[in-house]
C-alpha positions as CSV (number, residue, x, y, z in Angstrom):
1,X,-123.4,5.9,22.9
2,X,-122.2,8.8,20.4
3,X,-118.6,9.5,19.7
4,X,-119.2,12.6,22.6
5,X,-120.8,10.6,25.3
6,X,-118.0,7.6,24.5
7,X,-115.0,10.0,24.8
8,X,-116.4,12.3,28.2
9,X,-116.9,8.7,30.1
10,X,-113.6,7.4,29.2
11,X,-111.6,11.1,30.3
12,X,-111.4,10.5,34.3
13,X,-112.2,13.5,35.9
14,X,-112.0,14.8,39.6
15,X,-114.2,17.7,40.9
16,X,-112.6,19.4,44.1
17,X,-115.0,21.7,45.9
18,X,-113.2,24.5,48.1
19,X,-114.2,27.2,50.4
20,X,-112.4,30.0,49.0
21,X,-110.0,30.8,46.3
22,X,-106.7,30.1,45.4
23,X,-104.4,33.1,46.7
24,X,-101.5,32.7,43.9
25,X,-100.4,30.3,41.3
26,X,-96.9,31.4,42.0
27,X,-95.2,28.6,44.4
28,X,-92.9,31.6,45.6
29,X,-95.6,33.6,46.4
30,X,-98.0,31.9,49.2
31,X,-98.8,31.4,52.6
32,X,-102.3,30.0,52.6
33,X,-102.9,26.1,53.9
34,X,-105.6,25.7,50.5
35,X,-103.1,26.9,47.9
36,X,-100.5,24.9,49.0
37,X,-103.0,22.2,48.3
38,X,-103.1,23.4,44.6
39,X,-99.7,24.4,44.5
40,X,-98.2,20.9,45.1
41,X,-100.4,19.7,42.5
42,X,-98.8,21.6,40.2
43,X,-95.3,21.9,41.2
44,X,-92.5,18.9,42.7
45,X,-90.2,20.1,45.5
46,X,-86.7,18.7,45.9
47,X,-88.5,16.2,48.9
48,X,-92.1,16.2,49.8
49,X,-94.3,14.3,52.7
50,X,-94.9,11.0,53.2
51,X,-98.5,10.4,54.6
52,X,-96.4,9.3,58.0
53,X,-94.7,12.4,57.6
54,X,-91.4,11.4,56.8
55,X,-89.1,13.3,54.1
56,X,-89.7,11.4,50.7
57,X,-87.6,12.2,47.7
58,X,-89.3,14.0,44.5
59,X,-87.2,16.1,42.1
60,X,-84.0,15.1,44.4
61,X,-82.6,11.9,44.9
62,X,-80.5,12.0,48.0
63,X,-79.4,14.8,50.5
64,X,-76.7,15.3,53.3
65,X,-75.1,17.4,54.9
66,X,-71.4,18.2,53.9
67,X,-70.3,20.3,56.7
68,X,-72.3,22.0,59.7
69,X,-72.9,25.4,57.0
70,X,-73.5,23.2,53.6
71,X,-76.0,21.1,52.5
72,X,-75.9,19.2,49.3
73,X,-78.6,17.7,47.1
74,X,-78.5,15.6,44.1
75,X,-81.2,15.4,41.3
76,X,-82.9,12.9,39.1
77,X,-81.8,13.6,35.6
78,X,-85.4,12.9,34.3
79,X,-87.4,15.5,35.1
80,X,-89.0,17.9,32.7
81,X,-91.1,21.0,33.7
82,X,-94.7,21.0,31.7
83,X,-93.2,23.0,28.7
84,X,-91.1,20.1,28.0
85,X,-87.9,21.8,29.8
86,X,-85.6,19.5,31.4
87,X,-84.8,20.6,35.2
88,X,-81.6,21.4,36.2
89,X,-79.4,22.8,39.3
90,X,-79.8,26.2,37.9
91,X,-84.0,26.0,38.2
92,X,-83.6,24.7,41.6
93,X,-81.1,27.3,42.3
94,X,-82.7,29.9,40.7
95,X,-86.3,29.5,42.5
96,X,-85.0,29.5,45.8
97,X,-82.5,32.7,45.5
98,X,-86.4,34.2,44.1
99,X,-87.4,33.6,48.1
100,X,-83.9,34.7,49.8
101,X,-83.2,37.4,47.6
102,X,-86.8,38.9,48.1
103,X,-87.6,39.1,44.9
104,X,-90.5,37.7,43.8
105,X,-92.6,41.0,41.7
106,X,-90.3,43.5,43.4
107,X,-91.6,42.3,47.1
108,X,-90.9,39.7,50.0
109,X,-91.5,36.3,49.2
110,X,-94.5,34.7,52.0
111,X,-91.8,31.4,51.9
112,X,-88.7,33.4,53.2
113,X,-89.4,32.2,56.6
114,X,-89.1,28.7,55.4
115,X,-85.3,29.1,54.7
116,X,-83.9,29.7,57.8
117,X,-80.4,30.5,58.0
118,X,-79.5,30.0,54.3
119,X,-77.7,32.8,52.9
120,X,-76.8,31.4,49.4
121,X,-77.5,28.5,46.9
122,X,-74.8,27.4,44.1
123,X,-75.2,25.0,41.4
124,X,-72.5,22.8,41.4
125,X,-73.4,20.7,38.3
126,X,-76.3,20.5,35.7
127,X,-77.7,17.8,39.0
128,X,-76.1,18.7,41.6
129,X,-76.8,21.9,44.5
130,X,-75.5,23.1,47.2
131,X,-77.4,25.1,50.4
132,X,-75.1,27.4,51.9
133,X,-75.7,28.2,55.9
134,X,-74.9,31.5,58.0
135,X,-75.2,28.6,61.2
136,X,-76.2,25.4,61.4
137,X,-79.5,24.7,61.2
138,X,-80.6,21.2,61.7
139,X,-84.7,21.7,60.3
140,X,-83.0,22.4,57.1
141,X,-83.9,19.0,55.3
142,X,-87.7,19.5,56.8
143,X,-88.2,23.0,55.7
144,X,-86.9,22.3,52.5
145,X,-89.7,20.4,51.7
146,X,-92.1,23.5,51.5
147,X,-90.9,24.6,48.6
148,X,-91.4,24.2,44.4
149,X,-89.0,24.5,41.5
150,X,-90.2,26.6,38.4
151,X,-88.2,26.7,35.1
152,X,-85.8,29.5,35.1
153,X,-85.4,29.7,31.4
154,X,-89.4,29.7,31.1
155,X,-90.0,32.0,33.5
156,X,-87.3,34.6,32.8
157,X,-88.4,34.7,29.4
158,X,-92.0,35.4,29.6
159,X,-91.2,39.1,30.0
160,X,-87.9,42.1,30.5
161,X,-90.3,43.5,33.0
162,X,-90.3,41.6,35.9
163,X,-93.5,43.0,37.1
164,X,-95.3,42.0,33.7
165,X,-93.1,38.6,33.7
166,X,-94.5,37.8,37.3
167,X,-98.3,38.6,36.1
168,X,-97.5,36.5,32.7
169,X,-96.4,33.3,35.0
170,X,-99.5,34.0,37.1
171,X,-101.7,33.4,33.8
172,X,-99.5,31.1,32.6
173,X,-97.5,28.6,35.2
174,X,-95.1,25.8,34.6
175,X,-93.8,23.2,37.1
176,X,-93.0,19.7,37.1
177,X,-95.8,17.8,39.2
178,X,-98.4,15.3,37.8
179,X,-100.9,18.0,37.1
180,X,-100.6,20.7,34.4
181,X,-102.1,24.2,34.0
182,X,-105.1,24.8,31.6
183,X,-107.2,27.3,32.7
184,X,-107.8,29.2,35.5
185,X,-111.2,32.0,36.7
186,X,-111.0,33.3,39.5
187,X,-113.7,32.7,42.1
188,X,-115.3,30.4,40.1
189,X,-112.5,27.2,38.8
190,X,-109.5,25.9,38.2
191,X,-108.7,23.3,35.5
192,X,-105.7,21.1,35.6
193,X,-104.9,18.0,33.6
194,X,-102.5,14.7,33.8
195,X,-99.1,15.8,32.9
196,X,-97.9,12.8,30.3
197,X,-94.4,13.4,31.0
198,X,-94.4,13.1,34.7
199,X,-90.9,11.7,36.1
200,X,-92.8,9.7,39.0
201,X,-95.7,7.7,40.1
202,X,-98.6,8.9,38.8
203,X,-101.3,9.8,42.2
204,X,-104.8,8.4,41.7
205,X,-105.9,7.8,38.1
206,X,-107.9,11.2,37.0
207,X,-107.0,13.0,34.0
208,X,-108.2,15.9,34.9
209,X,-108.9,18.0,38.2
């Protein structure tokens, strides 16, 4: 074997064929069943699904309710986003105001629907956040789970004009699941590779999808 051949068997690499492409890279801006799939590759939710669907923790480490109007979550205080970021309140915060104040690129977030009655979300510590309800709504914990944190910091930086900053993220995206960006052409692939710094168990064994 050459040094080549020796270095592409040991590099574990998936190949996922889809039927059609990819309709964002933004987590706040989708409502198509095959992006979600690449979506939560990318990005880690406060919960996600168990494969009995049951609500299992990710970037959060418990959740209750407070009071019939607030909900409160508590995050794991390893977690870094791809860029080396550590996540906080204010990302969580900060991602879902993107989808209740309707303002992901100047228009309507695709998600909004998934947040029912919430009408505002505070940061109550660097790890811990609070949902705040117009009336009780008892699907809260279950919708919840639809949706990704990005990095605030990241993200707010990329550009002062928030049309240009939302195509930059687009090119560019940052989250905190097992998979990172590298490269993306549309209508033709997507490349994503094992993120090393990955605050949980690692899925399956590929490097790179």
């Amino acid at each position: 074997f050459t040094t080549g051949e020796l270095a592409a068997e040991e590099e574990k690499v998936l190949t996922i064929a889809i039927h059609a492409d990819i309709h964002s890279l933004d987590p706040a801006a989708y409502s198509h069943r095959m992006t979600e799939g690449v979506i939560k590759t990318m990005y880690d939710g406060l919960t996600g699904w168990g494969q009995d669907m049951s609500i299992q923790p990710e970037i959060a480490s418990e959740w209750h309710f407070v009071d019939d109007l607030t909900a409160e979550y508590k995050l794991k205080q390893n977690v870094t986003f791809h860029n080396g970021e550590p996540l906080t309140a204010e990302d969580v915060k900060f991602s879902f105001e993107r989808v209740i104040n309707d303002d992901v690129c100047g228009a309507a977030s695709p998600r909004k629907g998934l947040t029912g009655t919430i009408t505002s979300v505070t940061s109550e510590d660097d790890y811990t956040v609070r949902f705040h309800l117009s009336k009780p709504w008892p699907l809260l914990f279950k919708m919840l789970s639809h949706h990704q944190i990005i990095p605030r910091d990241y993200f707010e930086g990329l550009d002062p004009d928030p049309t240009k900053r939302c195509e930059k993220f687009e090119a560019a995206p940052v989250g905190a699941g097992p998979f990172k960006f590298v490269e993306y052409v549309p209508d033709t692939r997507l490349v994503l590779e094992r993120y090393d710094g990955y605050y949980g168990d690692f899925p399956g064994n590929a490097d790179k999808v």
